[in-house]
N, C-alpha and C positions, 0 to 999 in steps of 0.2 A: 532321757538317760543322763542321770550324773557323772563327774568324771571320775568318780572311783568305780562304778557300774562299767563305767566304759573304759579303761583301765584295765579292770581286774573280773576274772572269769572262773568259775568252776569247769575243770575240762574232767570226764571221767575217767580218757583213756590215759590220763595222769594221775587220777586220783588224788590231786592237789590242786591249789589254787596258784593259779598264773597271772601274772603281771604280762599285760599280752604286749609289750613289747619286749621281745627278744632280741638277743645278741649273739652277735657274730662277731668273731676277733679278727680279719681276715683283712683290715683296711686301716691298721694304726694305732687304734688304740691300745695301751702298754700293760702288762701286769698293775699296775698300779691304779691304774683307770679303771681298767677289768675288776677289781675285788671293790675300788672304790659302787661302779654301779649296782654291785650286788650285793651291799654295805644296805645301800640305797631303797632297794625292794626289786628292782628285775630279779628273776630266778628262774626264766627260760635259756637255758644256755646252749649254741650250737659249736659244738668242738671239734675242727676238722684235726685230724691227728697229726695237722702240717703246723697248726696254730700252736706254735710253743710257748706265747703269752699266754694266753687262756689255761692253756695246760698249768702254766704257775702259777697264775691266779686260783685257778680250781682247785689244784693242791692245796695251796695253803688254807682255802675258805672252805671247801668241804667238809673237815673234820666237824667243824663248828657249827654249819649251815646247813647238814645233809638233809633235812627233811623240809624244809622247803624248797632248796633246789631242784628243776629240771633239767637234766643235764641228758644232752643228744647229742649219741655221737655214731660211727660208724668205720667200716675198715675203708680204705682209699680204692682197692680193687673188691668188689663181691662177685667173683667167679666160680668161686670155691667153699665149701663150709669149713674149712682148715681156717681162712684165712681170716673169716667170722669169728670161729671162735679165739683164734690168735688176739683179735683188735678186743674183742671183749675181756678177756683174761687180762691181758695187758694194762688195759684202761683202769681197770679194776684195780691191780696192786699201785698201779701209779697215784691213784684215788685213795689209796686204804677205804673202800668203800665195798660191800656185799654186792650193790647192784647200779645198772644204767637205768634212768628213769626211760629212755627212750634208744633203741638201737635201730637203725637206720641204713638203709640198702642207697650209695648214693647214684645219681641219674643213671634209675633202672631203664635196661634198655642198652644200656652203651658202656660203660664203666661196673655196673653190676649185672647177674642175671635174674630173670624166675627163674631155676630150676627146678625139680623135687628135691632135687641134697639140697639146695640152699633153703629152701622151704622148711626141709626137714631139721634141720641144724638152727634157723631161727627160732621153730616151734621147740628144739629141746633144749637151747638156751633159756627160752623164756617159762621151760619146765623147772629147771632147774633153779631158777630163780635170782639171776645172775642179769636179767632185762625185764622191762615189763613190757612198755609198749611197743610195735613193731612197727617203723616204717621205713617210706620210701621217697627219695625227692626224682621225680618224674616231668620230663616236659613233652610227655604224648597224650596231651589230656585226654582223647577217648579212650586210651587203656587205661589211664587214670580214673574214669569214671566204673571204667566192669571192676576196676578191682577194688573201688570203695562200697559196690554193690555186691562183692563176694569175692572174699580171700581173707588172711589172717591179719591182713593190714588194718593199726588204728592209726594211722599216723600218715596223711600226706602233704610230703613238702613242695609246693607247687611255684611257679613262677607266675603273678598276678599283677599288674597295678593299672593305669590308667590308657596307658597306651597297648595293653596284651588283656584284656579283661575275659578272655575266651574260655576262662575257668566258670564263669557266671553260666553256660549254654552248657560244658560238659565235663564237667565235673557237680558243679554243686547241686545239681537237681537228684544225683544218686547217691547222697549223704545221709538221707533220711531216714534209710533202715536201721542202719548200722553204728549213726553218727561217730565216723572216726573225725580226728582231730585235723584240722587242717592251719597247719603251717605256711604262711607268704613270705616270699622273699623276691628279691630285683625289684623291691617296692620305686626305688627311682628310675628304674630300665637303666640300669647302670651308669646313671648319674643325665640321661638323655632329658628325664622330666623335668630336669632343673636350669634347664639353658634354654633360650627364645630363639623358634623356631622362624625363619625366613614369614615375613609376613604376619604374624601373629601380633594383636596391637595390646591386646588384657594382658596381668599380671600373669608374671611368668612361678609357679608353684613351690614352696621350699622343699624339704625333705620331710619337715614335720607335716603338711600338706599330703602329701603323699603317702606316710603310713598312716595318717586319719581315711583315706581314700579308703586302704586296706582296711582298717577297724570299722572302718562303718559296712560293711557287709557281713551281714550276720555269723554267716558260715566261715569266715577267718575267727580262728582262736589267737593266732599272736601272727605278727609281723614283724621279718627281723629287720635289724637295723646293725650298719656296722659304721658306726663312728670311726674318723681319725685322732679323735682326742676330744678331752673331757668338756670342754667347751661345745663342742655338738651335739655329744650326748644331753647336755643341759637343754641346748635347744632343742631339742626333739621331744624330751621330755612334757619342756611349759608348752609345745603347740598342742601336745595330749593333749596337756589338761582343758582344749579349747570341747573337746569332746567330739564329735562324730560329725561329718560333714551336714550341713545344712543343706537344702532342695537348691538352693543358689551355687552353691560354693560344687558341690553335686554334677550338677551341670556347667560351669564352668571346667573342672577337673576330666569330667566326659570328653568334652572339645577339644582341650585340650593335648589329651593321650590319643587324641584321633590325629589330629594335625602333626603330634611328634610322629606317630604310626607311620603318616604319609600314605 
């Protein structure tokens, strides 16, 4: 696999093509950094509606950019479909844009519900033609798995990397019907993969390491990354381009998420 191959992916449930590292504004990086990476080629965007960088970067690049951006966002509480269509409506005039490429229930389970109004209220959202894809960021992998095997979900946003790999046993084996789109994020375990764990004597992993982890399993479509600033994002970028992890490097990364695991 080349590294434009391994880079860039057709996703359906986007119906565009992705630059499968994604961004998250959530750790630093500024409006300026933001429109600079999407200048760039990323065009997975996740917008939490706290993130008022991203929110200004978006403004101002959408106008210009709209059809190749991905742009996922969701309401802060999904309890309610008031409050669904509140966050989409909203998004929307702040965007001057028709639609969200991706609308999103966030950690269903505890901050969002299933319910049938909220079911029902995403499926007339995305009648309406105001979202397309529907997802959810989930850390119960086996509900994660029944409901990539049946429910209106294309889209789930999972918690995956070297030391939590438990998406690979139950999640990704019930992808195949339906193939929704899977989203990875905590690609560093919250920055854990990147510090030398007591006793451990081999290289300790960088961040760009770590989302090649993510991108070399088939089944991730993108892996976000949230930079502090534009210098990291650069580097995260050239380890890309190293391409997909090797059977060495593989297995090293394995050990490793084992050992941070404990």
């Amino acid at each position: 696999m080349d590294a434009v191959s391994f880079l860039q992916r057709d996703v359906a449930a986007f119906g565009k093509r992705v630059h499968r590292l994604g961004l998250s504004a959530s750790f630093g990086l500024d409006a300026a950094g933001i429109e600079a990476a999407l200048e760039r080629g990323i065009n997975y965007v996740f917008w939490n509606p706290t993130a008022r960088a991203m929110g200004t970067a978006l403004k101002a690049v959408t106008p210009r950019l709209r059809d190749r951006l991905i742009i996922a966002t969701g309401p802060t509480f999904g309890f309610f479909a008031g409050s669904l269509r509140k966050r989409v409506e909203t998004a929307l005039r702040f965007l001057q844009t028709d639609y969200l490429d991706v609308f999103q229930l966030y950690w269903l389970g505890r901050t969002s519900a299933w319910t049938s109004s909220v079911v029902d209220e995403l499926l007339t959202l995305q009648r309406e033609g105001k979202v397309r894809a529907l997802g959810a960021s989930i850390h119960d992998r086996p509900r994660a798995g029944k409901l990539a095997l049946d429910s209106p979900l294309t889209l789930f946003m999972l918690r995956y990397n070297a030391a939590h790999p438990g998406a690979e046993r139950e999640v990704f084996p019930h992808l195949a019907a339906r193939k929704p789109a899977v989203v990875a994020y905590t690609a560093t375990d919250w920055r854990r993969l990147l510090k030398r764990p007591h006793g451990w004597k081999d290289p300790v992993p960088t961040a760009g390491d770590c989302y090649r982890f993510c991108l070399s399993n088939p089944h991730v479509d993108v892996v976000l990354c949230g930079p502090a600033n534009v210098q990291q994002l650069d580097e995260n970028l050239r380890a890309l381009e190293r391409g997909p992890l090797a059977v060495d490097e593989m297995a090293w990364m394995r050990a490793f998420g084992a050992k941070v695991h404990g």
